[in-house]
ROLUM-434553 format. One record per residue (C-alpha): x, y, z; residue in one letter. Coordinates in steps of 0.02 Angstrom, whole numbers, plus 50000, padded with zeros to 5 digits. Last residue first. Layout:
BEGIN
XYZA/...
END
This chain:
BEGIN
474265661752202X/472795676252222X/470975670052242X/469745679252127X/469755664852023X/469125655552167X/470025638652205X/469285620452122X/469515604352200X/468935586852141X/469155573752268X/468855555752196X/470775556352159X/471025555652353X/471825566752492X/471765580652376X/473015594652407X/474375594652255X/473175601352117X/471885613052099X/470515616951950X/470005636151930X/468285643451972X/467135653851900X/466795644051737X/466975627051802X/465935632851973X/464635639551849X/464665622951766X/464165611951923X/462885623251987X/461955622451802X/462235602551784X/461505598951956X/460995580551952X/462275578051829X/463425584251886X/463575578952055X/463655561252008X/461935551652035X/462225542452195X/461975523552214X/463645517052183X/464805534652127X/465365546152226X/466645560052137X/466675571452289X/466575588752241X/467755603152342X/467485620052299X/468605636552352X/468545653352423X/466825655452423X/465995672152382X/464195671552480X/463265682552364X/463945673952210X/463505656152301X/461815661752369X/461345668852181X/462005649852105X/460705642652249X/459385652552165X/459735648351970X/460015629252013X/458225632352111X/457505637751955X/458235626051834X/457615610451935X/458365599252063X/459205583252046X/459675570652175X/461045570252311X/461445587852369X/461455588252532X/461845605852597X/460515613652521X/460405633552559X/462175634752478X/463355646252540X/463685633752683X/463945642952845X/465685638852931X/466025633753108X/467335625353052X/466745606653107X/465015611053074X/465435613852884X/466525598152852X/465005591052915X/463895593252772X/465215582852651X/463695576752525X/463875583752362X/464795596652371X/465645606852476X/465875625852438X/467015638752554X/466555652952658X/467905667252733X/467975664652913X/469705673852928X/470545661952796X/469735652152643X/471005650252514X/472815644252576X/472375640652774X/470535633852724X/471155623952603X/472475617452736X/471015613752845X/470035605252731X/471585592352699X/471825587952839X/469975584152858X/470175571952737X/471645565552792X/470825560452940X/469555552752842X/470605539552770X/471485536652933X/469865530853006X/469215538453175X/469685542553344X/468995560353430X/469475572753505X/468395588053520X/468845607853487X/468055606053301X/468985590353253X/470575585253355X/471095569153289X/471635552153339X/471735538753216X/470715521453200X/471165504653152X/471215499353333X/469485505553382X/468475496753240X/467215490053368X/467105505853449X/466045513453285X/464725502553280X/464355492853127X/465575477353162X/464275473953302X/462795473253204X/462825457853135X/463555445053271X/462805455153414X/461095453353343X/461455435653311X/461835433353517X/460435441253566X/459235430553466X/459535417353506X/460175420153687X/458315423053687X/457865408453608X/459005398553722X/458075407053887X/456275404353826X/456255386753802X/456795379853944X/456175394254026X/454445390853987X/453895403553869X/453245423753915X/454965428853900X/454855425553715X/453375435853659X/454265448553761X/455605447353649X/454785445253497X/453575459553544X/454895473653565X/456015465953429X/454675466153286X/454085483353334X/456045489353343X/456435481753176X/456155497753062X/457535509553144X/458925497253169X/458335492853000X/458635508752915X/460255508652974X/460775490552899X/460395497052719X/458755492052649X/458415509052517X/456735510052516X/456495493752582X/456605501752767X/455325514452759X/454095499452674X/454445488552833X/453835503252942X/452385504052863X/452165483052895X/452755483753071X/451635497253145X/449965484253129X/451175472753213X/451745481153359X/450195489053416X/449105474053399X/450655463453485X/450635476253634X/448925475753671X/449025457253675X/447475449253612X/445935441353707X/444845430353608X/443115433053535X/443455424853370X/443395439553254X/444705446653379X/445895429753380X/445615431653181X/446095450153164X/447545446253287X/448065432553195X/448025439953048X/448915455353121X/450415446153177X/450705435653000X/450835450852920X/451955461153026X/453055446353086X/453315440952921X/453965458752855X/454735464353023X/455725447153016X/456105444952835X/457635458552862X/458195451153014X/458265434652902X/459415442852793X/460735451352906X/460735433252985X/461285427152822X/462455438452772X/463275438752926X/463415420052942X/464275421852744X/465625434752830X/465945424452955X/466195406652852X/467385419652734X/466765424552561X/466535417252389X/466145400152439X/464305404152481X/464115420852428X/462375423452517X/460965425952393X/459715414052497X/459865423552639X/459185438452565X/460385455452579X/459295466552485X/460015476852358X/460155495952374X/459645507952251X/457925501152233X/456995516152298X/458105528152346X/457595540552187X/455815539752230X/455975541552394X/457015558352376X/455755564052268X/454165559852366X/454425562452563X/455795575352514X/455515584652380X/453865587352420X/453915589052557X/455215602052550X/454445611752466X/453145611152577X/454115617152718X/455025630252632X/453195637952603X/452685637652764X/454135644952836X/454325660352747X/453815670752898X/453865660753050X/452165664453144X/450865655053055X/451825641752982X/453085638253152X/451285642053247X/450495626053140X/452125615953181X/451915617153371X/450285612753347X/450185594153281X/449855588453433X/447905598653415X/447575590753252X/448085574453285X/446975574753437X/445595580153323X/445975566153234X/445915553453349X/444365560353417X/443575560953251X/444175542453209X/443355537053361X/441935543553316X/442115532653147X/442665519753198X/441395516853367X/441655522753525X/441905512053665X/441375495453726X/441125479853646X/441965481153496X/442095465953367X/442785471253227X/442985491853266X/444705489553365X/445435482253212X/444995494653112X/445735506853230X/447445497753237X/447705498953077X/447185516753064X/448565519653190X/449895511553098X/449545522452957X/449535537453070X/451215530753161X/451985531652983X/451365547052948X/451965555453096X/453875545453107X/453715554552904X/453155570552992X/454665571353094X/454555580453273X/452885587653207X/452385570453161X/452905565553347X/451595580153430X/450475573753295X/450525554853353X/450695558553535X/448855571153516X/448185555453410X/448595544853568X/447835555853683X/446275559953598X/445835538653579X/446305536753750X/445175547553807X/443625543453695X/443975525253779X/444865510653677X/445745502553794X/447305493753788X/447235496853598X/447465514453632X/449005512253751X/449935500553638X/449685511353489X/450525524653601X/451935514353655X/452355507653479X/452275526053413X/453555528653539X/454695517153520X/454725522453331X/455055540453412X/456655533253473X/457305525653313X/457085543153240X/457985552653368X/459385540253370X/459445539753164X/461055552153188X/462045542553288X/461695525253189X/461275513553262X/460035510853394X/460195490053359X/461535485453479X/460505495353600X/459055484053592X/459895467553617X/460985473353747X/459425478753853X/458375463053810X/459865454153904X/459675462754055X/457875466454059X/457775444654059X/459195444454203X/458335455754299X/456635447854300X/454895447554249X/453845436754205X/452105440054150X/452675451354005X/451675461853913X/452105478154046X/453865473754072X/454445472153885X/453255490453871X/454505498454017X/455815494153940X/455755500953760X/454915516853859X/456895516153929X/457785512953755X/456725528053704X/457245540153830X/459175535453862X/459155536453654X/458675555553660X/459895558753801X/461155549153706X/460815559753562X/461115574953636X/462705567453704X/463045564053527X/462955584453489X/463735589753649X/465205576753574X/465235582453385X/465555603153452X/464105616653505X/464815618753681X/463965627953834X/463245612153893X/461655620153926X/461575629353735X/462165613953673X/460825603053760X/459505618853695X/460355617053503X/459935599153512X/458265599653547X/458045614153432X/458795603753290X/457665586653323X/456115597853317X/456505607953153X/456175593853021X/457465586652933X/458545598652844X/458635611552707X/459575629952778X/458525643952803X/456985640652780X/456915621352839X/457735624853005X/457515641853065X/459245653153080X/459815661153241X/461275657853278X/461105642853396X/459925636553246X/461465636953126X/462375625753261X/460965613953271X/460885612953054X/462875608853050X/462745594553180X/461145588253114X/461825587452927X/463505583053004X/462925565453062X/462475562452872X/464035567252748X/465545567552850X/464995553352963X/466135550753114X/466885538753211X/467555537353395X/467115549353550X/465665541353582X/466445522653569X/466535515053733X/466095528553864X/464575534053736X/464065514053746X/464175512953940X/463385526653960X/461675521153861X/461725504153935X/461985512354131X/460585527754077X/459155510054005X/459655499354127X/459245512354289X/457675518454211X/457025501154189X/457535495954359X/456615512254427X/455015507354313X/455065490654429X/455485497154589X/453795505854569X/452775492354508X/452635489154317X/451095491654233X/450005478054200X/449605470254010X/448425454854038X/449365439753975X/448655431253835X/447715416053796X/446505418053981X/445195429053932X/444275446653941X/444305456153807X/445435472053761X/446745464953869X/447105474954031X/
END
C-alpha cells in the first residue's frame, strides 16, 4: 500500500501466485538463454580472473582479504560452494555462478515492475526482461548489479510501511548486503537515510527518525554479523580488512576519479565517426544523465507530493533516493560497466513508470527505450563479437575469444613449458589475475591487482612473498591510458625483478609484454 492514502499513484500489491511464477519463469529462460549464447565466449584477463583466481584459492583453503587482496569474501565463498557442487573450479562453473546470482536479481527486478504496476501483462514482463539483462554486464559486476536490486527492494519495502518491523528488517538486508560488499552496504545506507528523512516529513504512523533510526541500525548491526565472526574468529582478518579499506574505498577512488571521460551527448564526433557510431554516443550519453536527473528530480517530487499530503510510490521513493549514491559510484570512473550497475533504480521505475500510461503511449516509450538499450549495449557483450573470435581450451573449458588474447595465453603456456614446469610459480604484473586461475597457479604476490601505488613497507613485504615463492619468470604489461605504469606505482617491486631477473626475447605476443626469466633459470 502507498504510504498515504490517495488516488495519484497506484497502491503497490504483490503479485498473485501465477504471477511471481511468471517472474521466476522469465527471469531462468532470459538468464539461459544468454549463457547458451555467449557463456562460453570472452574473457577478461585482468578483472573476471580476480574472482576466478580468489574462488579457487578459497577451495584451498585460503580467506579472502588475508590471504590474497580481493573484494569482499561473500561473493568468493558463493562461488567456491557452486564449484564445490559442480565438482569443477574452471571459467564456466565460475559464470554459471554468476548466472545463478543474476537469475536472482533479474527475478526480484520482476517481481518489483509487477508490484508498482497496475497493469500487468506478458508482453510488458517480456520486454522489461530484455531490457534488464542487456544491462547486467559485465560477468564479474553480476553480483554487484544484483545486490543493487536488492537495496531497491528493501528501500521499497520500508517505505511501504514504516512499522518498527520493517524498519529492523530492512537494516538487517542492508548489513547482511554490506557484508556481501561493504561499498553495495554503504551505498544502500546512504540511500536508506534518504529514505528515512523522507519518511519523518509528514508521518502519520510509525516511529519517528530517530527511533526509527535505532531500529534500523540495530538491524544493521545484527546483518552485519557474518563479518563480525570473520574479525573475531579469523585470525589476521581484521586487520587485512581495514587495510584494505582503506586502500580500497579511498585510494583506489581517489585515483579512478576522473580517469575516464564522460560520454555527453553534446561531445559526440559529429562528422568524425560513422552515423552508428555517433547514435551510440549519444544514447550512451543520455543513459548517463538519466540516473542523475531521474535521482534529483524524483525525490523533489516526492519530498513535495509528501509535504503536500499526497500518496507516493513506494517504489519511486526507494528508487530515487538510491539513484543519486549510486550515480557518484558510476562517475568515478563512467565506463559502460559501471552503469549497468548504477542505472538499475532509474530502469526499475522508468519502466514501470511507463507501463502505468495509456498504451498508446506507453507501448512506443517502451520500445523506446528497449530498443536504445539494445543499440548501446549490445556490441558490449561478448556473443555479439562471435565471428571474430577463436576457439581455445583455457583451464579444461572451451571457450571463443579474440585472437589477440589467444596468443596471449599461448604464450603463458610456453613460459610455463621453458621456465615454470611442475607447478613451479611465476609473476604477472600489473593486472593479468586470470592467467593465474587458468593454471591453477598461486600468485607469489599477496596483491594480484596492482594498479596504483603502495608504500615502502608493503613493496618490502610483497618482495619477501616473491623470494619465498621463487618464480620462474615475470611478465609486465606496459598499459598505458588510465593506469599508472607498473613502475612507477611500484618502483621497489619493479627494480628487484631488474636485478633478479634477466630480460627475454622471442615469446611475447606483443611489444607491450615485457618478460623477464629467473636468473636461477638454466638456458
Amino acid at each position: 500500500m502507498a504510504f498515504y492514502s490517495g488516488e495519484t499513484q497506484p497502491a503497490n500489491v504483490a503479485p498473485k501466485k501465477h504471477g511471481i511464477i511468471l517472474c521466476m519463469l522469465l527471469a531462468a529462460g532470459a538468464v539461459l538463454a544468454s549463457f547458451l549464447w555467449q557463456g562460453h565466449m570472452g574473457i577478461s584477463i585482468a578483472d573476471e580472473g580476480y574472482l576466478w583466481y580468489g574462488a579457487q584459492r578459497v577451495l584451498l583453503g585460503e580467506v579472502p582479504l588475508r590471504d590474497f587482496i580481493s573484494y569482499d569474501p561473500g561473493r568468493y565463498y558463493w562461488v567456491a560452494m557452486i564449484m564445490t557442487l559442480l565438482r569443477n573450479d574452471g571459467i564456466i562453473a565460475l559464470r554459471i555462478a554468476n548466472a545463478i546470482i543474476q537469475a536472482m536479481g533479474l527475478f526480484l527486478a520482476l517481481v518489483l515492475l509487477s508490484r508498482g504496476s497496475q497493469k500487468r501483462s506478458f508482453f510488458f514482463l517480456l520486454t522489461a526482461t530484455i531490457t534488464m539483462i542487456f544491462w547486467m554486464f559485465p560477468w564479474f559486476k553480476l553480483f554487484d548489479i544484483s545486490l543493487t536490486i536488492a537495496l531497491i527492494g528493501i528501500l521499497t519495502f520500508l517505505a511501504e510501511r514504516p512499522t518498527r518491523k520493517r524498519y529492523f528488517l530492512s537494516g538487517l538486508g542492508i548489513g547482511f548486503i554490506a557484508a556481501l560488499c561493504r561499498q553495495q552496504g554503504t551505498l544502500g545506507a546512504v540511500g536508506g537515510l534518504g529514505v528515512m528523512a523522507y519518511l519523518a516529513i509528514n508521518r502519520p504512523e510509525g516511529p519517528g527518525f530517530f527511533r526509527g533510526l535505532f531500529i534500523w541500525l540495530t538491524g544493521i548491526v545484527t546483518g552485519y554479523a557474518p563479518a563480525f565472526l570473520m574479525f573475531f574468529l579469523v585470525p589476521g582478518y581484521a586487520v587485512a580488512f581495514w587495510n584494505s579499506m582503506h586502500v580500497y574505498l579511498f585510494e583506489m577512488n581517489h585515483r579512478l576519479a576522473g580517469s575516464i571521460p564522460v560520454p555527453w551527448p553534446w561531445l559526440a564526433p559529429l562528422g568524425r565517426a560513422s552515423f552508428g557510431a555517433v547514435v551510440r554516443w549519444i544514447l550512451s550519453g543520455l543513459f548517463f544523465m538519466a540516473p542523475i536527473i531521474f535521482g534529483a528530480v524524483g525525490m523533489v517530487w516526492a519530498v513535495y507530493q509528501n509535504l503536500r499530503k499526497r500518496a507516493v510510490s513506494p517504489l519511486l521513493v526507494a528508487c530515487a533516493f538510491l539513484a543519486l549514491p549510486l550515480v557518484w559510484y558510476v562517475f568515478i570512473a563512467p565506463d559502460i560497466s559501471r552503469l549497468g550497475l548504477g542505472i538499475f533504480p532509474f530502469l526499475i521505475w522508468g519502466l514501470s513508470f511507463l507501463n502505468n500510461r495509456q498504451a498508446r503511449a506507453k507501448w512506443p516509450l517502451i520500445g523506446v527505450l528497449c530498443g536504445a538499450t539494445i543499440l548501446v549495449m549490445l556490441p558490449n557483450h561478448p556473443g555479439w563479437s562471435r565471428n571474430r573470435y577463436v576457439e581455445v581450451d583455457l583451464g579444461g573449458d572451451r571457450l571463443k575469444i579474440y585472437p589477440e588474447t589467444a596468443k596471449y595465453f599461448a604464450m603463458l603456456n610456453e613460459l610455463v613449458e621453458d621456465f615454470a614446469p611442475n607447478g613451479r610459480g611465476f609473476l604477472v604484473l600489473p593486472r593479468l589475475t586470470t592467467s593465474y586461475a587458468v593454471l591453477r597457479r598461486k600468485s607469489p604476490m599477496l596483491e594480484t591487482y596492482t594498479f596504483f601505488p603502495r608504500s615502502e613497507a608493503s613493496q618490502l613485504a610483497e618482495i619477501e612473498r616473491i623470494k619465498s615463492a621463487d618464480p620462474g619468470f615475470a611478465i609486465i604489461y606496459d598499459e598505458s591510458g588510465i593506469w599508472l605504469p607498473f613502475r612507477e606505482t611500484h618502483p621497489l617491486i619493479y627494480q628487484y625483478i631488474l636485478d633478479h631477473f634477466e630480460p627475454l626475447t622471442g615469446y611475447a605476443s606483443s611489444p607491450k609484454y615485457q618478460l623477464y626469466k629467473s636468473r636461477k633459470n638454466a638456458l
